[in-house]
PyMOL Python script that loads the backbone (N, CA, C, O; Angstrom):
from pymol import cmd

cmd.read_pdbstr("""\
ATOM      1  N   UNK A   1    -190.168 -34.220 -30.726  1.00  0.00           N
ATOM      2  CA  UNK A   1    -190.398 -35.642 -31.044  1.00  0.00           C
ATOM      3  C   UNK A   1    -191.709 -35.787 -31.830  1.00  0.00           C
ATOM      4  O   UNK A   1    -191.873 -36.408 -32.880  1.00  0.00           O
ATOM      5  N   UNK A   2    -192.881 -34.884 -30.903  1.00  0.00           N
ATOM      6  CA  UNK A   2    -194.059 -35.429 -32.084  1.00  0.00           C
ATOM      7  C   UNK A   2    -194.037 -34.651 -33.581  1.00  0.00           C
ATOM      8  O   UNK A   2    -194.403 -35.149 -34.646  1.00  0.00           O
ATOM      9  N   UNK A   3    -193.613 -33.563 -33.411  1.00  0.00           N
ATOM     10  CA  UNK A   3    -193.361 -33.071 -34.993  1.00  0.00           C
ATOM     11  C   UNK A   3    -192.923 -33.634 -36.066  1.00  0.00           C
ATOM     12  O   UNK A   3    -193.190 -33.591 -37.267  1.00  0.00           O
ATOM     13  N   UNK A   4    -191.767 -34.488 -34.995  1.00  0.00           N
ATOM     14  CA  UNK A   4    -190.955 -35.208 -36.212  1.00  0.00           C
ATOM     15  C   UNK A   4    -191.101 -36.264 -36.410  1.00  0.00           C
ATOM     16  O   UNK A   4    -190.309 -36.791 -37.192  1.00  0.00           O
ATOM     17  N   UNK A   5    -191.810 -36.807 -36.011  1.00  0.00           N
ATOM     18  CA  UNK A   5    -192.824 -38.208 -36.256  1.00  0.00           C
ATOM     19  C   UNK A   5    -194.002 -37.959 -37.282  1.00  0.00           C
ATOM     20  O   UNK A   5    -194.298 -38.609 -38.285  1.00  0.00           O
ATOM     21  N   UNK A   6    -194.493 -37.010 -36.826  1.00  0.00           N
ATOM     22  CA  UNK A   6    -195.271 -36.415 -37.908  1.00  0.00           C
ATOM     23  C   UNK A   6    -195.205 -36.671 -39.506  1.00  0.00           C
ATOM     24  O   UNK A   6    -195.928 -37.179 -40.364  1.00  0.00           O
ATOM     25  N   UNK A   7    -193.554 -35.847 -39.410  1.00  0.00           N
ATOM     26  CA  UNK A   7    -193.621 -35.254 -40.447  1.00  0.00           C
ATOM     27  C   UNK A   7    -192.917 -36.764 -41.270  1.00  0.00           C
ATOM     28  O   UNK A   7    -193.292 -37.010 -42.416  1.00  0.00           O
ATOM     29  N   UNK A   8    -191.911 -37.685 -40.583  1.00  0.00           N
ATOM     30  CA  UNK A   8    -191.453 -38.923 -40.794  1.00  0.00           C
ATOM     31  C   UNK A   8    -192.449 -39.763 -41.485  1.00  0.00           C
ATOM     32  O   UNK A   8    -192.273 -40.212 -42.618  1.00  0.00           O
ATOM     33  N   UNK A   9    -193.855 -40.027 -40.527  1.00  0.00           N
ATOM     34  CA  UNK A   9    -195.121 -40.352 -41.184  1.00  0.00           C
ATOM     35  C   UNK A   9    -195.762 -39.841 -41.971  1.00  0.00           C
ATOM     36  O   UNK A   9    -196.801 -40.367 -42.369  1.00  0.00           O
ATOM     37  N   UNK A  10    -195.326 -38.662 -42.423  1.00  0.00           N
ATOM     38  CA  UNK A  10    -195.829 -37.959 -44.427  1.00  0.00           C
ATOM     39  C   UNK A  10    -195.207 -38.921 -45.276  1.00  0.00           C
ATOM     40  O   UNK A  10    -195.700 -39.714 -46.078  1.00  0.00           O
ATOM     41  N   UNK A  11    -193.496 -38.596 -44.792  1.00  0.00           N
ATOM     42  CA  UNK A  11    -192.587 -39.070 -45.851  1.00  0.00           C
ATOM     43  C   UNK A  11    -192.602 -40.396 -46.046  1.00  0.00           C
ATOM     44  O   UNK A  11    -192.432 -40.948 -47.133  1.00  0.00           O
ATOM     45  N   UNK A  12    -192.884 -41.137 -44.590  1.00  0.00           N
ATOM     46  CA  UNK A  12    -193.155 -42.755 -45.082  1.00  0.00           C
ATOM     47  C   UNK A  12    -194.089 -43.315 -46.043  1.00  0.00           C
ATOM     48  O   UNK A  12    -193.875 -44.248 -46.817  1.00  0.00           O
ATOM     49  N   UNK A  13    -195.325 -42.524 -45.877  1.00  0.00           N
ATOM     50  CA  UNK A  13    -197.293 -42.474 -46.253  1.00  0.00           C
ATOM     51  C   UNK A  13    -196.135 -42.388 -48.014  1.00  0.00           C
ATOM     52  O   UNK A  13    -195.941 -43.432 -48.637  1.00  0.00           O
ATOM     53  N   UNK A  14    -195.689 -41.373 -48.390  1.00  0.00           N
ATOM     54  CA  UNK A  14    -195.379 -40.648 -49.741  1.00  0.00           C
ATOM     55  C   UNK A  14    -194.656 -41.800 -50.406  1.00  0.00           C
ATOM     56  O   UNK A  14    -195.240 -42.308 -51.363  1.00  0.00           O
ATOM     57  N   UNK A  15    -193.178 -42.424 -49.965  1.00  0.00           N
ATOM     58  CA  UNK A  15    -192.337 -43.152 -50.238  1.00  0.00           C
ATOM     59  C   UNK A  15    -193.700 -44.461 -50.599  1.00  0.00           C
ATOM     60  O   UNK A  15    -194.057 -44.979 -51.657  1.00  0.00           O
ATOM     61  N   UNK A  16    -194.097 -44.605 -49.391  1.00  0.00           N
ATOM     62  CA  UNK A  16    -194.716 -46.249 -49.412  1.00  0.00           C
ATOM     63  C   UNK A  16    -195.740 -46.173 -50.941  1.00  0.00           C
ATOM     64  O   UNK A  16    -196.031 -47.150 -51.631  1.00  0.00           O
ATOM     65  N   UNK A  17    -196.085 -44.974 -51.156  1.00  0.00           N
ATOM     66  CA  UNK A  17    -197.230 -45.220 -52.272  1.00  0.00           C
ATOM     67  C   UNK A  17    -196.238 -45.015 -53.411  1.00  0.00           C
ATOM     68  O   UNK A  17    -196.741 -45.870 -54.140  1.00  0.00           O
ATOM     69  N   UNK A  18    -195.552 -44.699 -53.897  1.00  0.00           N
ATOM     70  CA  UNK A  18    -194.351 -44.595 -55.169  1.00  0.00           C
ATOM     71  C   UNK A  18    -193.682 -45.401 -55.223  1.00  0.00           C
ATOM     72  O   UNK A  18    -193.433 -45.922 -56.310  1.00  0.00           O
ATOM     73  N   UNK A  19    -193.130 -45.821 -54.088  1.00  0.00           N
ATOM     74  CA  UNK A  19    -192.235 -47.184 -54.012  1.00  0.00           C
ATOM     75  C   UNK A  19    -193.159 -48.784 -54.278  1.00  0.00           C
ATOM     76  O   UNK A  19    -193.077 -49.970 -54.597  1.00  0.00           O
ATOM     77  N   UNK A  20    -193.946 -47.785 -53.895  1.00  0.00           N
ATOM     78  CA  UNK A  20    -194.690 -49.972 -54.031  1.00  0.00           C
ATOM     79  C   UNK A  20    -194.881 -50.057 -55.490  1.00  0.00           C
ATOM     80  O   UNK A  20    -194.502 -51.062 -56.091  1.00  0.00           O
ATOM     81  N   UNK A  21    -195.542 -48.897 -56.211  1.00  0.00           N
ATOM     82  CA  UNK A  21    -195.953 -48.815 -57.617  1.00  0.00           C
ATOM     83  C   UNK A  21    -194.429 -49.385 -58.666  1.00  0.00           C
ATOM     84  O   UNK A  21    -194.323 -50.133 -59.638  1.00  0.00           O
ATOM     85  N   UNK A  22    -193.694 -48.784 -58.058  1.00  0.00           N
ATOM     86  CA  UNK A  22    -192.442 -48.740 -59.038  1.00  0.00           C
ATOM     87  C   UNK A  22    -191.013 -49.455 -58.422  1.00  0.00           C
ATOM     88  O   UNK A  22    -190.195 -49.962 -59.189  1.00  0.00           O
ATOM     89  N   UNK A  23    -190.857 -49.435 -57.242  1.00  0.00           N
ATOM     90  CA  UNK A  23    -189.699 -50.161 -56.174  1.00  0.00           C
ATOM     91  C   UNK A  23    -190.415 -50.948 -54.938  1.00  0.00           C
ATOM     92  O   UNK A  23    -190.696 -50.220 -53.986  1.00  0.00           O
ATOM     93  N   UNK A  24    -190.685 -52.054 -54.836  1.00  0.00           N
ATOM     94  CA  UNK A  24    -191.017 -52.594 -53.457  1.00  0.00           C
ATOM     95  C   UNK A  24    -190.158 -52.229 -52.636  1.00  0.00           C
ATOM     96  O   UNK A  24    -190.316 -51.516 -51.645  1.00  0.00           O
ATOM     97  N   UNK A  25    -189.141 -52.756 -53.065  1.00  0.00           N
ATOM     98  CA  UNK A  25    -187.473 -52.796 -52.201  1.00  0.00           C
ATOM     99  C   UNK A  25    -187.166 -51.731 -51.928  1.00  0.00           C
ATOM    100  O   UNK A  25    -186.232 -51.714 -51.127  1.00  0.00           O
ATOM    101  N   UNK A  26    -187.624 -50.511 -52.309  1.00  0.00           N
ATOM    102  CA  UNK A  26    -186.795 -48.967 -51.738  1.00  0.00           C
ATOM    103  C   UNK A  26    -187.912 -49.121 -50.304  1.00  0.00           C
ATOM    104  O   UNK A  26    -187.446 -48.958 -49.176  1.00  0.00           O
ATOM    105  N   UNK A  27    -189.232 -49.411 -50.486  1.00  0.00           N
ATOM    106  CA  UNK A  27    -189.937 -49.379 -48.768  1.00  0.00           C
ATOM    107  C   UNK A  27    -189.162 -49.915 -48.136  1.00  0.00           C
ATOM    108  O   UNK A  27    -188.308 -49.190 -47.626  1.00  0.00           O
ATOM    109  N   UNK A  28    -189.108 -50.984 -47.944  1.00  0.00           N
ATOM    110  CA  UNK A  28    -187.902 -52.127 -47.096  1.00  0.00           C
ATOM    111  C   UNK A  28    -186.792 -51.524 -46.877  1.00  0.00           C
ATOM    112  O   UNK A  28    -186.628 -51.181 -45.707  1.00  0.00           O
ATOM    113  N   UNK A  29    -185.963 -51.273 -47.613  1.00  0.00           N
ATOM    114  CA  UNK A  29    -184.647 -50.600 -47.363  1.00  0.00           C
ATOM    115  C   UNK A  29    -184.862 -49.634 -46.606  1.00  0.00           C
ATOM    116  O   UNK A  29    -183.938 -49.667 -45.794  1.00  0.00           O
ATOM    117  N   UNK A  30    -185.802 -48.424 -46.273  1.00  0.00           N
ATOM    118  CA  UNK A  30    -186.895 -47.124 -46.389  1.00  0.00           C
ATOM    119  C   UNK A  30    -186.297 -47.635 -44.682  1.00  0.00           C
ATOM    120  O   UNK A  30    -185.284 -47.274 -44.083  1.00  0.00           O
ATOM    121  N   UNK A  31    -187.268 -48.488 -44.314  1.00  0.00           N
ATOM    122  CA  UNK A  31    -187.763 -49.117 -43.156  1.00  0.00           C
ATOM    123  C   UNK A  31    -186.497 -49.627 -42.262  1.00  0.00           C
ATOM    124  O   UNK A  31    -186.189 -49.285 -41.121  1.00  0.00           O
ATOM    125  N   UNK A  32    -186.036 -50.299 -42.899  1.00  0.00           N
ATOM    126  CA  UNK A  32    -184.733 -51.092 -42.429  1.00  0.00           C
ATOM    127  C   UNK A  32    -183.722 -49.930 -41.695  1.00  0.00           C
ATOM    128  O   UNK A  32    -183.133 -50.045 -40.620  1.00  0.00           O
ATOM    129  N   UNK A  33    -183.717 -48.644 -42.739  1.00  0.00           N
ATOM    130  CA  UNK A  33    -182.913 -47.738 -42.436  1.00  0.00           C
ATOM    131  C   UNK A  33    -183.348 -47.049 -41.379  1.00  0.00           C
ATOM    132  O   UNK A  33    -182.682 -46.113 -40.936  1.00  0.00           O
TER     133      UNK A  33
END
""", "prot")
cmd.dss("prot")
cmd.show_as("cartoon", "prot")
cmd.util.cbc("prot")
cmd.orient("prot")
């Protein structure tokens, strides 16, 4: 569980900074999912 939270919280940190620049809506969706 904590590994993969971990590693979930890279990919969120990664998505959230590319997506906001260029897609708001892929975070949200990101999240939602």
């Amino acid at each position: 569980m904590t590994h993969t939270g971990q590693v979930i919280s890279k990919e969120t940190k990664f998505i959230s900074k590319t997506s906001l620049e260029k897609k708001p809506l892929s975070v949200e969706i990101f999240f939602y999912e």
